[in-house]
C-alpha positions in Angstrom: 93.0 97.2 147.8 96.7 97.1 146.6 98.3 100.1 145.4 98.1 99.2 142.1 94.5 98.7 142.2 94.2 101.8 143.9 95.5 103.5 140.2 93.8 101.6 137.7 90.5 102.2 136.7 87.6 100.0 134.4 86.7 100.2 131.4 83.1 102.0 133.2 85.4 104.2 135.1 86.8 105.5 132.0 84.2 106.1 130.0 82.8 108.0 132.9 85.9 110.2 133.9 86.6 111.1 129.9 82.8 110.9 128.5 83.9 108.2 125.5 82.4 105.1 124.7 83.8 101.8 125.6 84.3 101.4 121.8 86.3 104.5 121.7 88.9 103.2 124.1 88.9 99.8 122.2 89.3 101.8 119.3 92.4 103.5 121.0 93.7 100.0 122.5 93.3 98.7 118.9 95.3 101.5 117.7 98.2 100.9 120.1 97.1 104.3 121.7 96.5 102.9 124.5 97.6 99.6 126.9 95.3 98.9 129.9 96.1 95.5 131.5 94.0 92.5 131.0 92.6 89.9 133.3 90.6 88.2 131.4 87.9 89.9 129.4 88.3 93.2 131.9 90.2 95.8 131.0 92.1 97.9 134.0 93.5 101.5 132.5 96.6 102.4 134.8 97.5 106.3 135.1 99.8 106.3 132.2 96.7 105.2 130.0 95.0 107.8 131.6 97.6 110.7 130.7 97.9 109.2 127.5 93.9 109.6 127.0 93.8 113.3 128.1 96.4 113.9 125.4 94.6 111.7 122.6 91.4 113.5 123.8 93.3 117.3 123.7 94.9 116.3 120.6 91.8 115.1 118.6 90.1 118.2 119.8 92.6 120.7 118.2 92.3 118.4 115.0 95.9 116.4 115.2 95.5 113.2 113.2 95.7 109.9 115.4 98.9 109.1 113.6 100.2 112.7 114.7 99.2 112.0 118.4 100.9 108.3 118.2 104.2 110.1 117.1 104.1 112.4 119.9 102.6 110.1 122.1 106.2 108.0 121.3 108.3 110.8 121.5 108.1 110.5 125.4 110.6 108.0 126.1 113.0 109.8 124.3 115.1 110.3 127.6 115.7 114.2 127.0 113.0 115.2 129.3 110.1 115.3 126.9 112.4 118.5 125.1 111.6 116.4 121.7 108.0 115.3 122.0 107.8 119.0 123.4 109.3 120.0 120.3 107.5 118.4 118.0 104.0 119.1 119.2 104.9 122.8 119.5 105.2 122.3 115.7 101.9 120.8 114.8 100.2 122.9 117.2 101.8 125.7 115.1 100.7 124.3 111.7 96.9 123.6 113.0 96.7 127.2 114.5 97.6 128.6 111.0 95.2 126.4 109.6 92.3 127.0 111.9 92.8 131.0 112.1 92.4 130.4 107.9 89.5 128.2 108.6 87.5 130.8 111.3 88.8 133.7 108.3 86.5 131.7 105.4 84.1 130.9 108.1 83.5 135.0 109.1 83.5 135.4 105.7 80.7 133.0 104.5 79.3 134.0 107.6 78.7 137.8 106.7 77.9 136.6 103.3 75.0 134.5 104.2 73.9 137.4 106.6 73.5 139.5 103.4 71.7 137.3 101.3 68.7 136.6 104.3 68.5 140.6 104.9 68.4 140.9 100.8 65.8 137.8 101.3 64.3 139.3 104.1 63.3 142.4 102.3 62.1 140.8 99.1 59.7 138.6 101.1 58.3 142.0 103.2 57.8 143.4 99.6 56.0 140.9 98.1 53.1 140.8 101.1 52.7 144.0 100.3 49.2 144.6 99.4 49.0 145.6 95.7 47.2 148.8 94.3 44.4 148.7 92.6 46.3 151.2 89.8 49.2 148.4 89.5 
């Protein structure tokens, strides 16, 4: 094998190593997300494809949008070290904390809420299989 072959991976291979679908990287090459080489229908995903995967993957996860991830994604080449694209995620991370800390607030919320209503529920159904006196 040549070294180059040595760093790309198939379409299989992919799938495999991240657990998505072929479709999904399609999806992600259709997208410009993503650039593996052709040769002819095959796809080969170099390293680079692979980085850019574990971000998409990481970023999808903490809920960035795909066009929030391209724009990072692009900030790379920037030629300041990554300090922008650094930036710049550190900010949308930032926003989607706040917005997930409100999220798992509501969530603990509705979540004590609906705990209430089943023991209230609970107790009206343990009432009503009680057998009735004969006076009542």
């Amino acid at each position: 094998m040549t070294e180059d072959t040595d760093q790309t991976m198939t379409i299989r291979e992919m799938c495999d190593a991240f657990d998505v679908t072929p479709r999904t990287l399609r999806f992600y090459e259709a997208k410009e997300l993503i650039f593996p080489q052709r040769e002819g229908q095959k796809r080969l995903f170099s390293r680079r494809d692979r980085a850019r995967l574990k971000l998409i993957l990481r970023g999808k996860r903490f809920g960035f949008s795909l066009e929030e991830i391209r724009q990072l994604l692009d900030l790379y080449h920037m030629g300041d070290a990554q300090a922008t694209q650094l930036a710049k995620t550190y900010e949308i991370a930032q926003k989607r904390l706040e917005e997930m800390v409100a999220r798992r607030t509501e969530l603990d919320d509705a979540i004590a809420e609906l705990e209430e209503q089943m023991q209230w529920g609970e107790k009206m159904l343990a009432s009503m299989r009680q057998p009735k006196k004969a006076a009542e």
